[in-house]
LOVEXLO-567725 format. One line per 8 residues: their letters; for each residue x, y, z of N, C-alpha, C, O. Coordinates in nm, 4 decimals. Layout:
// LOVEXLO-567725
a = X,Y,Z,X,Y,Z,X,Y,Z,X,Y,Z | ...
//
This chain:
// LOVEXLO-567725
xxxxxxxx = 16.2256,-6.8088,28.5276,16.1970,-6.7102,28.6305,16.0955,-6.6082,28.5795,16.0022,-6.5632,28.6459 | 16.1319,-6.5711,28.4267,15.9940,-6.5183,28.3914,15.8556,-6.5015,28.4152,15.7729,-6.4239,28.4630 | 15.8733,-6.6434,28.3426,15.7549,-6.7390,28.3398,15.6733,-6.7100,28.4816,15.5592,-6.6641,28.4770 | 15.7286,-6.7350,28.5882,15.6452,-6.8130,28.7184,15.6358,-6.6320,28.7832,15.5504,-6.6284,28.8717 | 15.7012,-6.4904,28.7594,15.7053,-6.3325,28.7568,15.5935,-6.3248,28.7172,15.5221,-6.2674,28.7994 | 15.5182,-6.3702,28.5869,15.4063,-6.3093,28.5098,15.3270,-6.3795,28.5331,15.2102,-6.3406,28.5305 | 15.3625,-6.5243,28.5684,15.1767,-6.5815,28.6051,15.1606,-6.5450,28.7419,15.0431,-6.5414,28.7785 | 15.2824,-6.5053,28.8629,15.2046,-6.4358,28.9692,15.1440,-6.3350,28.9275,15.0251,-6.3291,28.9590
xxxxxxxx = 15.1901,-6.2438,28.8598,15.1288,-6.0975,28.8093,15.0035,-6.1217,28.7538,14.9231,-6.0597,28.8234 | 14.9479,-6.1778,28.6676,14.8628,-6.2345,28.6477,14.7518,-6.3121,28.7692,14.6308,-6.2948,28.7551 | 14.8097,-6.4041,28.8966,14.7287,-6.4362,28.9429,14.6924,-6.2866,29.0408,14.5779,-6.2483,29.0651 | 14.7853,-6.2361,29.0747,14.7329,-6.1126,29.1546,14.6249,-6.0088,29.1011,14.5680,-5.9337,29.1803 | 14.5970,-6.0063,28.9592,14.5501,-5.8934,28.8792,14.4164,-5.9872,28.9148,14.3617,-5.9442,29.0164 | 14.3641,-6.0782,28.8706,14.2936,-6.1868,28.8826,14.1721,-6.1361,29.0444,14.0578,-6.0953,29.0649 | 14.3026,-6.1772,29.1246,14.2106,-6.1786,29.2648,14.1804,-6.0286,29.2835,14.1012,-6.0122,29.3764 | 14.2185,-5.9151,29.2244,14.1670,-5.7709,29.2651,14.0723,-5.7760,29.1942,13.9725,-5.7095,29.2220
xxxxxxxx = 14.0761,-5.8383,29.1076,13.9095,-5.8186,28.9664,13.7795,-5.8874,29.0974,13.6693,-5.8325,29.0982 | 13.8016,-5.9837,29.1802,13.7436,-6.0879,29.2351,13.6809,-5.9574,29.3492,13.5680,-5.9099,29.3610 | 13.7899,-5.9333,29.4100,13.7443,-5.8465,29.5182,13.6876,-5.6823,29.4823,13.6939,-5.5915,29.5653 | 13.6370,-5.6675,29.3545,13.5771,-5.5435,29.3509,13.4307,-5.5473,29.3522,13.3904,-5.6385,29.2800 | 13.3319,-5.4777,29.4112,13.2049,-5.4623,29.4321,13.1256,-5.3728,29.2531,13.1531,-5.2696,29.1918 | 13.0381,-5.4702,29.2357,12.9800,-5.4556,29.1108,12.8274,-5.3411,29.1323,12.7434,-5.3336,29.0427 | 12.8187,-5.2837,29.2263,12.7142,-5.1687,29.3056,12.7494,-5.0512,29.2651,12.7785,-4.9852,29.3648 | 12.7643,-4.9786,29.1516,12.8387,-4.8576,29.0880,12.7205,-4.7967,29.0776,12.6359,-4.8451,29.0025
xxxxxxxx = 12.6940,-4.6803,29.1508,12.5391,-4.6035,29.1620,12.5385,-4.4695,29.0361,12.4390,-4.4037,29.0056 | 12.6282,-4.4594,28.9984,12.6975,-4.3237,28.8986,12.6409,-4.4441,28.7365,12.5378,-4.4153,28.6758 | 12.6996,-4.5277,28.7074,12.6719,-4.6420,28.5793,12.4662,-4.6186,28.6214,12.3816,-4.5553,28.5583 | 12.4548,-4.6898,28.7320,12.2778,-4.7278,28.7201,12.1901,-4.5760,28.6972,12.0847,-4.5678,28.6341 | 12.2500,-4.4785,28.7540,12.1734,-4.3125,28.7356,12.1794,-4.2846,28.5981,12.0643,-4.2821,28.5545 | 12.2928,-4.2544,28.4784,12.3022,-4.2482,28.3997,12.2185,-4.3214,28.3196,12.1307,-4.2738,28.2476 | 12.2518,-4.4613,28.3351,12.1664,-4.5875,28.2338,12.0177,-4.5379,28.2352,11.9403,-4.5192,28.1413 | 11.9976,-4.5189,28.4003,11.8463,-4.4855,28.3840,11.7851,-4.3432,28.3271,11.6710,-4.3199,28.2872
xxxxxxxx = 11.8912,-4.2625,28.3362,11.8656,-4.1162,28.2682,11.8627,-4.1304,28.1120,11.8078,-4.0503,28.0363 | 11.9517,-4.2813,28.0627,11.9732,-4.2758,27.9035,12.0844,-4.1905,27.8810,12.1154,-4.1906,27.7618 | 12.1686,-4.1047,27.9643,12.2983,-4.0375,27.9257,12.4087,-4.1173,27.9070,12.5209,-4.0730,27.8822 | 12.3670,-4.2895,27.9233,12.4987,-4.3259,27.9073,12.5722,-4.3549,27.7687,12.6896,-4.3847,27.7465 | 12.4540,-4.3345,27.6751,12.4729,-4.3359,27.5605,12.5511,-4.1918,27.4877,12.5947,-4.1702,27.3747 | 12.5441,-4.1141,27.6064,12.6479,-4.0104,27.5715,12.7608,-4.0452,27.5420,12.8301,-4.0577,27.4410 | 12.7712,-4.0658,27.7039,12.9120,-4.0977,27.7237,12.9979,-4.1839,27.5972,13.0943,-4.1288,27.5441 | 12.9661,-4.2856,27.5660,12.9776,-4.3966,27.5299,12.9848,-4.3090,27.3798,13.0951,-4.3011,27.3257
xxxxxxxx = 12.8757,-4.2496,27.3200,12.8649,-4.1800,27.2194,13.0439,-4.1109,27.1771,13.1012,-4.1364,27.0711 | 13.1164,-4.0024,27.3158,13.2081,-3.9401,27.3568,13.3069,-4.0367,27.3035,13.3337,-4.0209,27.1844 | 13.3731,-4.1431,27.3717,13.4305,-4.2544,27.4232,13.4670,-4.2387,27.2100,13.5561,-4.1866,27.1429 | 13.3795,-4.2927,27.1882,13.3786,-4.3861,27.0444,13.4474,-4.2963,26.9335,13.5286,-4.3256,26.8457 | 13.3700,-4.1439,26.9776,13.4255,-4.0456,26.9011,13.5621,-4.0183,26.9487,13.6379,-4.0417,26.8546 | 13.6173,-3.9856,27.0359,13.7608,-3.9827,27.1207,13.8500,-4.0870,27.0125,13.9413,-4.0501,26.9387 | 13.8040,-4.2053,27.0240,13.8970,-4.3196,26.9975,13.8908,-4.3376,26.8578,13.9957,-4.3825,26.8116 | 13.7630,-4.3079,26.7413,13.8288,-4.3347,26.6158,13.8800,-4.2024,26.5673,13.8982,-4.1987,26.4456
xxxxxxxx = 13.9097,-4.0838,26.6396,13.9621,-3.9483,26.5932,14.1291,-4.0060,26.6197,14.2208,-3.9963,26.5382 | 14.1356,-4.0620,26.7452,14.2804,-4.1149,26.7517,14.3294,-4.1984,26.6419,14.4245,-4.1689,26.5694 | 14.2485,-4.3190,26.6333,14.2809,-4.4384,26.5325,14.3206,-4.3464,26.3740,14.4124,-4.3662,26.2945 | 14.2230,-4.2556,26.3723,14.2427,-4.1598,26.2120,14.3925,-4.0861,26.2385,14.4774,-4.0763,26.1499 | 14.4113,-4.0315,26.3892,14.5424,-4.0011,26.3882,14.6922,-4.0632,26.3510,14.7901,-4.0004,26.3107 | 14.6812,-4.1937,26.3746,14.7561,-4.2585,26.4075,14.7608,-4.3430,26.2399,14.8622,-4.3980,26.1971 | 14.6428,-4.3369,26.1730,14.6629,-4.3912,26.0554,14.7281,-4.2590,25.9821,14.8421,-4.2913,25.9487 | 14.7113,-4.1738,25.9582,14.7775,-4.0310,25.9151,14.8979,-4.0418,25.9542,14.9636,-4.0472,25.8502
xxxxxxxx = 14.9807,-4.0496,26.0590,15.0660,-4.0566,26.0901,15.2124,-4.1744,26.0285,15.3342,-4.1757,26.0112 | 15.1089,-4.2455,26.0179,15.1349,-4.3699,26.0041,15.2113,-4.3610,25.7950,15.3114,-4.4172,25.7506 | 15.1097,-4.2685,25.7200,15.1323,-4.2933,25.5991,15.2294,-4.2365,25.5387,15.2931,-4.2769,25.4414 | 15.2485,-4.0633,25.6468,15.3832,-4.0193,25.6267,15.4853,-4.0604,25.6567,15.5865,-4.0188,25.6003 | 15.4908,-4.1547,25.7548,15.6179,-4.1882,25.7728,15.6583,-4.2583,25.6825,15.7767,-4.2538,25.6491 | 15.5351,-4.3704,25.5988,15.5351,-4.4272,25.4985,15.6180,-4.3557,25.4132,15.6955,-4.4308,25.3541 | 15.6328,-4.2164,25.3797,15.6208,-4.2071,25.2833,15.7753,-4.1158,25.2627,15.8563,-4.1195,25.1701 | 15.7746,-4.0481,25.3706,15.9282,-4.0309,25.4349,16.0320,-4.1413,25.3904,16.1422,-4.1334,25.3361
xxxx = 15.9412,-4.2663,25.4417,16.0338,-4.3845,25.4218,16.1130,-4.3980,25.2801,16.2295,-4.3983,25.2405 | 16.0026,-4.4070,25.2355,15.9767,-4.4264,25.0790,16.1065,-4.3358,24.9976,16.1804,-4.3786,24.9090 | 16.1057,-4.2055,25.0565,16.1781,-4.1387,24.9916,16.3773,-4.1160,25.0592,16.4897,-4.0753,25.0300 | 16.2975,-4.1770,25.1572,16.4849,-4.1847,25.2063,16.5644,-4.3627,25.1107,16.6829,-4.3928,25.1249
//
């Protein structure tokens, strides 16, 4: 029953990807301004400040561990 739960879920996720319009006028203004390399610039910085979080996090508990 799983099984046949998640491949509908799956086929439904599927057909909304199908039915979205690829005409995004906000993506083509940017690209053509060259700001999208901001963004994207933003994005990259956001996500390895997290990843550094999460490795920090990660070593104390290590280390917590370690000592219990």
């Amino acid at each position: 029953m799983k099984k046949i739960l998640f491949s509908l879920i799956l086929m439904l996720a599927t057909i909304q990807l199908f039915a979205q319009n690829n005409d995004i006028e906000m993506a083509d203004t940017l690209r053509s301004n060259g700001k999208i390399y901001v963004v994207v610039a933003c994005i990259v910085i956001i996500l390895l400040g997290l990843i550094a979080y999460l490795f920090s996090i990660d070593k104390r508990l290590k280390k917590i561990e370690k000592e219990n």
